[in-house]
N, C-alpha and C positions, 0 to 999 in steps of 0.2 A: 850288530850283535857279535861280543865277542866268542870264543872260542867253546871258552868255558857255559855262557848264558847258551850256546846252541847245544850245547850238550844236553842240558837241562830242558830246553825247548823237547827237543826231540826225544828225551825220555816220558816226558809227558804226552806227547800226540803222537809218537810213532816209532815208539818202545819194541826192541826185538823179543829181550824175556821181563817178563812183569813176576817178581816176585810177592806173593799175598800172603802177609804175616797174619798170621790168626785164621787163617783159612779157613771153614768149618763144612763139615760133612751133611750136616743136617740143614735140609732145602724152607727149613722153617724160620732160619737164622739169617739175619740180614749177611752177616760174615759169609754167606756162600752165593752171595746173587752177583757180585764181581766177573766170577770164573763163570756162570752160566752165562751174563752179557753180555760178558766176552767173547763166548763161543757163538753166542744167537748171530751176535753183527757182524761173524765171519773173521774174526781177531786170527790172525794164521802163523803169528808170532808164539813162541812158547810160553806159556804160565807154569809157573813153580807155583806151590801151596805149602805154606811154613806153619808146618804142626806136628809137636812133637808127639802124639798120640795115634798120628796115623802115616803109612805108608803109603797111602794113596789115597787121592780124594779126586771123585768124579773120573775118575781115566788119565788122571795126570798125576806123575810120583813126587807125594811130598816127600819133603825134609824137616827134621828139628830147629834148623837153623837157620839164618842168611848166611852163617861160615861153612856150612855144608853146602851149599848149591857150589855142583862145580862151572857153570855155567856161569859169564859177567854179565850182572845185573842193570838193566839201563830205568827198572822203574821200581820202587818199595813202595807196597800198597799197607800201612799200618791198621791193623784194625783191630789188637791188643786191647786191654782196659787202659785206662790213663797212666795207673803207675807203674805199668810195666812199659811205655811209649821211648824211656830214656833207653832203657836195654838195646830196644829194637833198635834207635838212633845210633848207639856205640858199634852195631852189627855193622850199618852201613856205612859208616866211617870206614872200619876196618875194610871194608869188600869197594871201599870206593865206588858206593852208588849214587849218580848223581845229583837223584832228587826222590824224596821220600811224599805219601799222600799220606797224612793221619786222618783217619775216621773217627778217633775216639775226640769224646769232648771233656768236660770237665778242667778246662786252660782256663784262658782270659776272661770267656763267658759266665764262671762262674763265681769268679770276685777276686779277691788282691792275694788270695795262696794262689788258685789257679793263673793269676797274671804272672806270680813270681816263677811258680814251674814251667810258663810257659817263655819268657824271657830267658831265664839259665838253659831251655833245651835250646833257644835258637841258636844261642850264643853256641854253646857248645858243637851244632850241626854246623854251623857256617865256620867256627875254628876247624871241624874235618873237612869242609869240601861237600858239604851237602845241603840242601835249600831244602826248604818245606813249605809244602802247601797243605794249607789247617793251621792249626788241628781243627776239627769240629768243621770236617769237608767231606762232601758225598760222592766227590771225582771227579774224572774229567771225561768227556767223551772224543773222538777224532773221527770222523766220515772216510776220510783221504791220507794216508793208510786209515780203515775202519781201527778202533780201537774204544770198545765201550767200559773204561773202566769205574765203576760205579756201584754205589752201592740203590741205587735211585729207583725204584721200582717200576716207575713211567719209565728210563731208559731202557730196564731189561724187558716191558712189552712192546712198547711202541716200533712201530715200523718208520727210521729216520731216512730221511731223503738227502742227499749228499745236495750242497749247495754252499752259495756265497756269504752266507751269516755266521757269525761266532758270536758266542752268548756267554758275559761274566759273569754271575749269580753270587751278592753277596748273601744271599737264603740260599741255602742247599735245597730246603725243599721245593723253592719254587724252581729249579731247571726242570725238574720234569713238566710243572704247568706251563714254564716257557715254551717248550718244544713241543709241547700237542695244541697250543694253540698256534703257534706259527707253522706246524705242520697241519692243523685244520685251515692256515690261508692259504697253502699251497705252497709255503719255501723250503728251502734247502738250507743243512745247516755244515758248516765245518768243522768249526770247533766250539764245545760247550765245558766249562770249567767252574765249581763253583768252588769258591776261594776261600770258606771258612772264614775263621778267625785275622787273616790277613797278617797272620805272625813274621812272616821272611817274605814271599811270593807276593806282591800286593797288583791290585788290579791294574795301578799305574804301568807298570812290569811289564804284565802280561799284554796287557792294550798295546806299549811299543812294539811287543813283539811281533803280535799278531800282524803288526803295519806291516812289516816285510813278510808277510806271509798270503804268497801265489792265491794259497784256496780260499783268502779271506777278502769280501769287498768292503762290508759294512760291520763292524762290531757293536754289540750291544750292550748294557751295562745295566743289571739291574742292582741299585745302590739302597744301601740303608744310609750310610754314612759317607764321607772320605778321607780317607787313608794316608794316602802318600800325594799330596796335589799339586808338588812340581813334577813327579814323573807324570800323571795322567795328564798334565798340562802340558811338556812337550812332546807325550803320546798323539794327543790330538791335535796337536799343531802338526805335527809331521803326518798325523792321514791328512790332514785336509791337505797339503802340499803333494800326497800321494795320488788324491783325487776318491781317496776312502773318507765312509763317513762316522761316527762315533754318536751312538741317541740312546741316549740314558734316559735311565724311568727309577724316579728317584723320592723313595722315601722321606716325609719330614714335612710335609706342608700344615705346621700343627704352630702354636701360640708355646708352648712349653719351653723351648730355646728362650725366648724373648725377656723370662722371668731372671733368669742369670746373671746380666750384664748388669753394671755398675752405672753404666750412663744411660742415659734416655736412646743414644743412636745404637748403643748394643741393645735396651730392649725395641727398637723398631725394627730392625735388619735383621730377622732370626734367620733359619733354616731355609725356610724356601726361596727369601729374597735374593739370600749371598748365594744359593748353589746357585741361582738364577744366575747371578754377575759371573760367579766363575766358567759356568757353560757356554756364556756368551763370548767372553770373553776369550775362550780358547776354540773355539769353534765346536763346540759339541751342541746338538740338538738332542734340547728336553721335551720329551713330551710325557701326556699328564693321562694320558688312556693305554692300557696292554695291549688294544689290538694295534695301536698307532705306532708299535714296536717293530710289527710286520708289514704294517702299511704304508709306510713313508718309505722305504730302500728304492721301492721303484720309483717314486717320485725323483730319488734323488740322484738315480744309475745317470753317472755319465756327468753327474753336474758339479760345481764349484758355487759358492759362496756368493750372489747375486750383488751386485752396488743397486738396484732397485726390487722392491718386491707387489709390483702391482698386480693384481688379479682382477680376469675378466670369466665373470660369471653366464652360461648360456644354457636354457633349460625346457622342456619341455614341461614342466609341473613346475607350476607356480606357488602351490604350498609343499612339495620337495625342494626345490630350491631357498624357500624360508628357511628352514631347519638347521641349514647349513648357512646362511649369509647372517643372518641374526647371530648368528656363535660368532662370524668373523669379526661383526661389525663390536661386540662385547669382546676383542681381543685386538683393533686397533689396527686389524687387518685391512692395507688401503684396498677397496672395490672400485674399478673404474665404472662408471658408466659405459654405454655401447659406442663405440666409434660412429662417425660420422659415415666411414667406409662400410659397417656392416649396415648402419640405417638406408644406405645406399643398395646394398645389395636386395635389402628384402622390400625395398621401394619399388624394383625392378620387377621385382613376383609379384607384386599386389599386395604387400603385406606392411601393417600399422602395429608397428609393437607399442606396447605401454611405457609411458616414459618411469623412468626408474634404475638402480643400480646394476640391472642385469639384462641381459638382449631376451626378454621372456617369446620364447618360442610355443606356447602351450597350445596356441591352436594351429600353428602349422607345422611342428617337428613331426607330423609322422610322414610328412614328404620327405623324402632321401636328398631331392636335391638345395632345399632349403637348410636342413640338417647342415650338412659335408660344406656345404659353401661357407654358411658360418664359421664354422668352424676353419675351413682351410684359412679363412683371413685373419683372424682373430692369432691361432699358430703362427701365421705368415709378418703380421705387425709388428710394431714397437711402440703400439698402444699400450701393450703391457707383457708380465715376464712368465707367468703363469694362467694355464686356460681351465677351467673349471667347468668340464659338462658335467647336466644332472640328468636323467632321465626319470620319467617315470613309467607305464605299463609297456613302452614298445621295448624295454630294454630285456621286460618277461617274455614277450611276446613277438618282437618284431627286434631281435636284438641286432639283422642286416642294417637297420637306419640309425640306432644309437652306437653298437657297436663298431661295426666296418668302415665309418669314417675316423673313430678313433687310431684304428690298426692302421690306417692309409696314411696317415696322418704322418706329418715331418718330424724327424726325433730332436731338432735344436731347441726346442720351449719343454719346460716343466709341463706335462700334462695331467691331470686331473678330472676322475670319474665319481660321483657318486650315483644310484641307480637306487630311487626309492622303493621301490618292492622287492619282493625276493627275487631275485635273478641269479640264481649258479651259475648258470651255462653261460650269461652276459661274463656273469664275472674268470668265471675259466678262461674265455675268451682270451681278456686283458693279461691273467697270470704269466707272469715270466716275459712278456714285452717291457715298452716304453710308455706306457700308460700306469699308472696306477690305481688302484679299482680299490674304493673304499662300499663298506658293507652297513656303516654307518652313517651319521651325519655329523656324530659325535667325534669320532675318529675321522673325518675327511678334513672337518675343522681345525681338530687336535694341529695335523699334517701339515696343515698351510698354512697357522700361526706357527711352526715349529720353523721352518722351512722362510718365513718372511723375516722369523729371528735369527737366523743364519748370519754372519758375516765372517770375513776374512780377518783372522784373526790380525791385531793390531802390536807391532811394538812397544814396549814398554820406554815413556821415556827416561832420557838422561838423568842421571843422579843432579841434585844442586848442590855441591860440593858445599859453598861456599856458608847459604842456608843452614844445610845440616853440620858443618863444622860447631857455629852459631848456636844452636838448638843444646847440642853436643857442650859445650861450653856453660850452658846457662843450667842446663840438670846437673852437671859438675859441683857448680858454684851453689847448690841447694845443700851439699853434705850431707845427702842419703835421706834427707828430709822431704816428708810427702809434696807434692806441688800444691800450693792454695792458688783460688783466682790468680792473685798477683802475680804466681810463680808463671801460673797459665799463659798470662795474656804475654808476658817476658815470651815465652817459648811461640807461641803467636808473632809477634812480631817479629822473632828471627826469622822465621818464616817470610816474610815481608806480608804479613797481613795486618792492614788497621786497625789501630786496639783503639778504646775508647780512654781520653787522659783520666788518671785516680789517682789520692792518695790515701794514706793510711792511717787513722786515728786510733791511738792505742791507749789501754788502760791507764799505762803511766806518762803518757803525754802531756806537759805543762802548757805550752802555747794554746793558746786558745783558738777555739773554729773556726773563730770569724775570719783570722791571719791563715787561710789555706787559699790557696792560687787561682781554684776551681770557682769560674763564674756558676751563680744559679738560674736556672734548677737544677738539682743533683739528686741520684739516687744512692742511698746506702746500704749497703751490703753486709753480713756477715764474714768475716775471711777466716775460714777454715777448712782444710784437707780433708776432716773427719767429717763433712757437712756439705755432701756435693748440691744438695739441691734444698737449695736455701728456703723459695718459699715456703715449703711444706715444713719448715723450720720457726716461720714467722719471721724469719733473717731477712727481711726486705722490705724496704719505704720506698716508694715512688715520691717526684713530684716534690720534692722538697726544694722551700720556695724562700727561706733568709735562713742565719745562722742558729736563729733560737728551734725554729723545726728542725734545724740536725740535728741541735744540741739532744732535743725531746727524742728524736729519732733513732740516736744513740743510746739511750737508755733503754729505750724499747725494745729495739732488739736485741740487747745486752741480757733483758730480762727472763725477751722470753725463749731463746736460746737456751741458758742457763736450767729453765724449767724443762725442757722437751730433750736437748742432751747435754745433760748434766757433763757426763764425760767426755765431752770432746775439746779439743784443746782449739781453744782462741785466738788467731793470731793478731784481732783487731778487727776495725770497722771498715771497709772499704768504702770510702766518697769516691763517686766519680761521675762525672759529666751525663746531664740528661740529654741522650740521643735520641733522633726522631727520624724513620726514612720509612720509604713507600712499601717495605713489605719485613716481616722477620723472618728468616731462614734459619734449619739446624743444618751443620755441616759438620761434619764428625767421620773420625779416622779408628779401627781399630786393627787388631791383631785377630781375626778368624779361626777359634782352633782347628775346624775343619781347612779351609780352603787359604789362610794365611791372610794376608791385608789390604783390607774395602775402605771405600772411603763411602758416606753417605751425604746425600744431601736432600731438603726435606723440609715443608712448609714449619717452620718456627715458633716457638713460643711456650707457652707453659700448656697448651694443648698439643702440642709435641704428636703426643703419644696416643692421642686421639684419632687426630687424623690420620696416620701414617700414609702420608702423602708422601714418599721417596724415592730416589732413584740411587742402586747401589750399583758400583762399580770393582772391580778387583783395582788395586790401589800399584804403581802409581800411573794416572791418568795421563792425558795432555791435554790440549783448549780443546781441539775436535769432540773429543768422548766429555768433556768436562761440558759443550754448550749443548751434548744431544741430553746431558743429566738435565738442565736447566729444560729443556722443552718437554722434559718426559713429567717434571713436576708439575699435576693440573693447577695447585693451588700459587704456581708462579707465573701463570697469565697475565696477576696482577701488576708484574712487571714487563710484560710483552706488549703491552699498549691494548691489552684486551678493552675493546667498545671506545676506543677513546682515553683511557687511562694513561696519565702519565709515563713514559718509557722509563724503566727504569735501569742502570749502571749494571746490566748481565756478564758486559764484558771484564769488569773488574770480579765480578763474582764468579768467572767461569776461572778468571786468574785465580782465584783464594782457595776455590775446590782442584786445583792442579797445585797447588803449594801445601795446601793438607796435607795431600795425596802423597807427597816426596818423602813423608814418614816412612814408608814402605821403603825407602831405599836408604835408610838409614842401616847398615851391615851390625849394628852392637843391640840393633832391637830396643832402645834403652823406651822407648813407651809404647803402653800398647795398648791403648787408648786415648784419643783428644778430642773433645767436643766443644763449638761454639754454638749456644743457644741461649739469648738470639746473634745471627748476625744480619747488622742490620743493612738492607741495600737502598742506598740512595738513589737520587735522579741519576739521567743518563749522564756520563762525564763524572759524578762526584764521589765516584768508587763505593765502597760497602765498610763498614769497619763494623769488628765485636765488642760487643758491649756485655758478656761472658763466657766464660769456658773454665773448662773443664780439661786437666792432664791426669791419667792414671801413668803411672812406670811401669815397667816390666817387672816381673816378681823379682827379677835380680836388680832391680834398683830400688 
């Protein structure tokens, strides 16, 4: 952090005078709930209140102005109407305050005037020397120095607990539901900041900063969108190197994105799938429940990014335990079975558990010594990484047997509680140790699928120079002209991916069909840029089996082209070789305007879109992350030797999704979009080639 960013830092969380523009006297007005906050959470720093109406507001001497405080200003609280927001912004320039909070909305949230006003103030504040957070922001809060700046009505009553959480809220109104439900779990918060509009200040920012900040272990993120995703990306690379965690709760698991995209892999890979790649990808854990926001940190105190993620399940309730193993097993969560060592121990008692995914304790857990013993081995193994007790009525009632071997318990393994009935007092217990005490089943679940998707984040690999020079050359060689298949499968194969042989039959062509190079059967294609998905065009003959069925074949689709889009321009008929191999794959590259460039890969075909069988990654991959895409897709079994099945060429297919992938390290962006559907993979050994695709350019190409 330099000099200037900790200036800024520190006027935010631990501001000596806070100046509050638009102050108001009247306790009816959100404009005066800042300075009462302030004062409630023990703020022992000065407030100035900027109004020029009054001389004093609440016990503290206003002024007209920020050029009248004769006192240097470390924090500007804007809470003016929108078109007087510039004014206030020129004040702070002038008095050199280092970072301004606007409250007022009516910016970017309210359409393309308010994006343009909101644009010219930033520009304008960052040519003074001054950053902003907002506009269309309700504050920030600080524990350590206390400092409740906000307009937030839950911050001005709630009683906050200092602790090791920070919370970024791109809703302003939900910080306050953030903080009384993590302060109903029992944590402690540091710093809370909701970021508005995200005009200068963006979460990415503030997440780095937070990493080097003492009060803070675990940051949380509650997203609608994202912003800036190379800063939040190497924010969260450097906590997890820090041994801090970042677990986002992220807006967007909806069908709506998907309607956008021009090719079939943009609409597969919407909203939820890419934030999925990018979290994984940089090391942040997502999770899908509110309470799982407070519930995971303890899971995760102390820990790093596992190379395994096995979970051994031990319980005294055999339908509490369902509740939660059912959800893991519907999220891919491996469960071991019980060790051979614990079947040993409870051999020794006199005790037969049921065979099955978990060491079912239900009619002996309420012995202490059968409890603790399990458990100490289960901790103590390398059976597995993660130990999952359940309890159920002795956790309300006898909480010595469920509880007190958890607390006794060794702190090197992730440990995990859920406790079917109401148990406070169980769960008090666990608060602020090494255990983690889930209230739900839903939330304990949430936790351990969050926590098994964990890993250490991955280097990005080398550019292929050579490749994309290739590629780079061959969009040149178009002269600003859209790409048709032909152009495609060109840019494909610089790539060093198999393209299927074609050529090209065109309106004014004299030679006749029969003299084309191309053995039969052949399939014919329409080739047009303005006509990406041909069938739905009638652009396509399969199966075509002598010269007189292309001949026929070409007129056909000449015709009925012509009919459905009249205005698209024609380049010709594309003939090219009938392919045939053991399964069809989509594999497709784009440009993410949220989170930047994925690559997809995804069972094939003109049902595409149906099945959305895929695995998205943040693009560019290497073979490792390219053969975990290939196992993650269920409907490429078909190539894993599933029952007996043919093995199919994964290895050259893991190569084609790491060569897609190198689009992403193309520096001039020039496409931003490629999709091959189908590409077809052969037996094992005989590689994979496309038999079509798909290139969109960058708007500037």
């Amino acid at each position: 952090m330099n000099e200037q960013d900790r200036r800024v830092f520190e006027g935010l969380f631990s501001p000596r005078v806070i100046a509050l523009v638009g102050a108001s006297s009247d306790e009816k007005k959100h404009t005066s709930r800042p300075q009462r906050s302030l004062r409630r959470h023990g703020y022992d720093g000065k407030i100035v209140p900027i109004n020029p109406k009054r001389d004093e507001i609440f016990g503290d001497r206003a002024y007209p102005s920020l050029l009248d405080v004769p006192e240097t200003v470390d924090h500007a609280f804007i809470m003016v109407p929108a078109a007087a927001v510039t004014e206030s912004i020129e004040q702070c320039i002038e008095r050199q305050i280092p970072v301004a909070t606007i409250y007022a909305d009516g910016f970017a949230e309210a359409g393309p005037e308010g994006l343009r006003r909101q644009e010219e103030l930033v520009a304008r504040a960052r040519e003074g020397g001054v950053r902003i957070l907002g506009p269309n922001c309700s504050g920030v809060l600080s524990t350590r120095p206390s400092s409740a700046l906000s307009v937030n009505a839950a911050i001005e009553q709630l009683e906050i607990r200092p602790g090791p959480l920070a919370v970024i809220s791109q809703s302003g109104s939900m910080t306050g539901g953030l903080l009384s439900r993590g302060l109903g779990r029992g944590v402690g918060f540091s710093k809370v900041v909701s970021i508005g509009n995200e005009s200068d200040l963006t979460v990415g920012e503030l997440t780095d900063w937070l990493v080097d900040d003492p009060e803070t272990e675990t940051i949380l993120l509650f997203l609608e969108t994202i912003r800036d995703a190379p800063r939040l990306a190497s924010a969260a690379r450097r906590a997890v190197e820090a041994g801090k965690q970042v677990i986002a709760y992220k807006l967007g698991r909806s069908d709506v994105g998907r309607r956008l995209a021009a090719s079939h892999t943009g609409a597969m890979a919407g909203s939820a799938e890419v934030g999925d790649a990018f979290f994984r990808a940089h090391g942040i854990l997502r999770v899908d429940n509110l309470e799982t926001m407070f519930e995971l940190p303890s899971l995760l105190a102390g820990k790093r990014p596992a190379k395994q993620h096995r979970v051994a399940v031990m319980s005294t309730t055999g339908g509490g335990a369902a509740t939660v193993v059912d959800r893991l097993g519907s999220m891919d969560v491996e469960v071991v079975t019980p060790s051979t060592a614990v079947v040993d121990i409870l051999a020794e008692k006199g005790i037969d558990i049921p065979r099955g995914p978990l060491t079912d304790l239900t009619h002996a857990g309420t012995r202490a010594d059968v409890y603790g013993a399990v458990l100490d081995e289960l901790v103590a193994s390398d059976h597995c990484d993660l130990v999952l007790a359940i309890a159920g009525s002795s956790a309300q009632f006898q909480p010595q047997i469920s509880v007190g071997p958890l607390l006794r318990a060794s702190h090197g393994k992730a440990l995990a509680a859920f406790f079917a009935p109401h148990a406070p007092e169980a769960l008090e217990q666990l608060s602020g140790t090494h255990v983690a005490g889930f209230r739900t089943p839903e939330s304990c679940a949430d936790a351990i699928r969050a926590w098994s998707q964990w890993r250490q984040p991955a280097e990005a690999p080398s550019p292929n120079s050579a490749a994309l020079a290739m590629v780079a050359d061959t969009i040149s060689g178009l002269n600003g002209r859209r790409p048709n298949e032909r152009d495609s499968a060109a840019i494909f194969a610089a790539l060093d991916i198999p393209t299927a042989a074609s050529v090209v039959v065109r309106e004014t062509d004299d030679a006749p069909i029969s003299a084309m190079e191309i053995e039969f059967p052949v399939v014919a294609k329409i080739l047009s840029a303005d006509i990406p998905h041909k069938t739905d065009a009638g652009g396509v003959v399969l199966g075509i089996r002598d010269a007189a069925e292309l001949a026929e074949a070409v007129k056909s689709i000449r015709e009925n082209v012509a009919k459905r889009h009249p205005e698209a321009k024609i380049d010709g008929v594309l003939v090219q070789k009938m392919e045939s191999g053991l399964a069809e794959v989509i594999l497709g590259f784009r440009c993410d305007p949220e989170v930047g460039p994925v690559v997809v890969l995804g069972v094939g075909g003109v049902l595409a879109e149906i099945y959305k069988d895929i695995a998205v990654r943040v693009a560019p991959v290497g073979l490792d992350e390219a053969r975990s895409m290939i196992d993650e897709v269920k409907g490429l079994a078909v190539v894993r030797g599933y029952r007996g099945l043919p093995l199919g060429d994964t290895e050259a297919l893991a190569q084609a999704v790491v060569a897609i992938s190198q689009l992403a390290n193309d520096r001039e962006a020039l496409i931003s979009e490629a999709e091959i559907n189908p590409l077809l993979v052969l037996p094992e050994g005989a590689g994979v080639v496309a038999v079509d695709g798909l290139v969109i350019g960058s708007p500037e190409q």
